[in-house]
N, C-alpha and C positions, 0 to 999 in steps of 0.2 A: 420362086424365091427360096432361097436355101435359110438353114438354122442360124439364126444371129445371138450376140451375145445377151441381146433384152428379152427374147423368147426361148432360152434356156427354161428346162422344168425336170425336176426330178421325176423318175417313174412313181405311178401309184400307190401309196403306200411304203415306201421308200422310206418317208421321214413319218416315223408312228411318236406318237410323243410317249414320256416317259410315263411307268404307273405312279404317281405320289400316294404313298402310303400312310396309313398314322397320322391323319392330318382331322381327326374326328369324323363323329357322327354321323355328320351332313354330306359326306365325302364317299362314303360307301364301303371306304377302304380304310375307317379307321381302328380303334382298338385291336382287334386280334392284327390288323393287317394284310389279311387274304392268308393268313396261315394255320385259321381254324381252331380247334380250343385244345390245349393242352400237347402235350406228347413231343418224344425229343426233336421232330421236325419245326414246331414252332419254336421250342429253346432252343435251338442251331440252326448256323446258317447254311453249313451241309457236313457231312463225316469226313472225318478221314480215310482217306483210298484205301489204309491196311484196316480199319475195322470189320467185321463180320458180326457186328449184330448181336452181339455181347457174347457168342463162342467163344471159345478158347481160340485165340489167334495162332496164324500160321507159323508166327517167329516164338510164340513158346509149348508150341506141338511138334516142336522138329528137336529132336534131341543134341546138346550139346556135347559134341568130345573135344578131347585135344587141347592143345596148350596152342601158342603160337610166339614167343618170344619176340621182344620189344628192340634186342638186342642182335638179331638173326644177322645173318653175313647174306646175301641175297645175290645171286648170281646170275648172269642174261645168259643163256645158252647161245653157242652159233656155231653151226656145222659148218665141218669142212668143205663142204660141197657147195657151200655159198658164195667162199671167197675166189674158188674157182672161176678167172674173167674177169673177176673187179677187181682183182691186184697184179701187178708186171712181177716176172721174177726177179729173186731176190728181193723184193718189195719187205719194207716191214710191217706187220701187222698187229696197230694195237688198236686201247680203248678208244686212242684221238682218231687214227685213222676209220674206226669201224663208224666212228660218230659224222667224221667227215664224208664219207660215203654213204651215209644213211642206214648202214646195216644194224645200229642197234637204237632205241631210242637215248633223248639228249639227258631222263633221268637218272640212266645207266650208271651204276659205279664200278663193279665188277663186272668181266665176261669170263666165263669157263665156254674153251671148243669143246667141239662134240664130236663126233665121229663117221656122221652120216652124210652119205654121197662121196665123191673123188675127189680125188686133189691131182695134180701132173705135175703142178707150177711145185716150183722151189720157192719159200717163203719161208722169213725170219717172224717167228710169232713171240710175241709178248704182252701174254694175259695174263691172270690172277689164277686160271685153273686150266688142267687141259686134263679132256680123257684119256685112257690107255690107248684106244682105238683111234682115236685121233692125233695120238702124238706116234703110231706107228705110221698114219696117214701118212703123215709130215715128212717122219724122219725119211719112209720108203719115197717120197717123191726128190728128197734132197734136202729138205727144210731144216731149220734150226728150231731149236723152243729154248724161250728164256724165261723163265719161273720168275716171279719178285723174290727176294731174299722172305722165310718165314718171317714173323714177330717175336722178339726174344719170351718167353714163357716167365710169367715170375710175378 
């Protein structure tokens, strides 16, 4: 005779019932609540992962330099060497198309090329920055570069 649905049983110990704590005297487990008398384990329920124990913490032991501006222009790098096969020639090459291909992620606002690996292919590039070495790539394989116009200054 095989296992039917009325002779179902969990394995042993499986279902352990819960501790009730703080439930008085008579209970075993009440006033302190199996937490013992005093000290910061019985006033907390557990630390914080960055504590050490009342040291001097890691994040104000590590010395702070530098500024980092709120305002920064932030640029995705992408070598020449990458577009190399993901683009036909004469292909144009910008933010939509690098985003459309997967080459940069969809946060992207700016890309500056870079200069690293080959190019063969002839391609129309139109980013926000291009290296020296990479606009020699370009121009040596046949390619165009199209700079945006600057921001008027003032």
């Amino acid at each position: 005779m095989g296992t039917t649905l009325e002779t179902l049983q969990p394995p042993a110990g499986a279902r352990k019932r819960r501790k009730r704590v703080g439930r008085g005297i008579g209970s075993r487990r009440g006033k302190t609540s199996t937490r013992g008398v005093k000290g910061q384990l019985a006033r907390h329920n557990q630390m914080p992962d960055h504590f050490e124990g009342g040291q001097n913490p890691l994040q104000r032991r590590v010395p702070k330099r530098g500024f980092i501006s709120l305002n920064r222009d932030e640029y995705h790098g992408v070598n020449v060497g990458l577009l190399e096969g993901k683009f036909a020639a004469g292909e144009e090459v910008s933010l939509e198309t690098l985003r459309a291909k997967r080459l940069v992620p969809k946060r992207v606002k700016q890309v500056k090329l870079l200069g690293t690996g080959e190019l063969k292919t002839a391609l129309k590039i139109n980013v926000a920055k291009v290296s020296e070495s990479a606009r020699q790539k370009v121009e040596a394989a046949g390619g165009s570069i199209q700079e945006p116009a600057a921001p008027a200054e003032g």
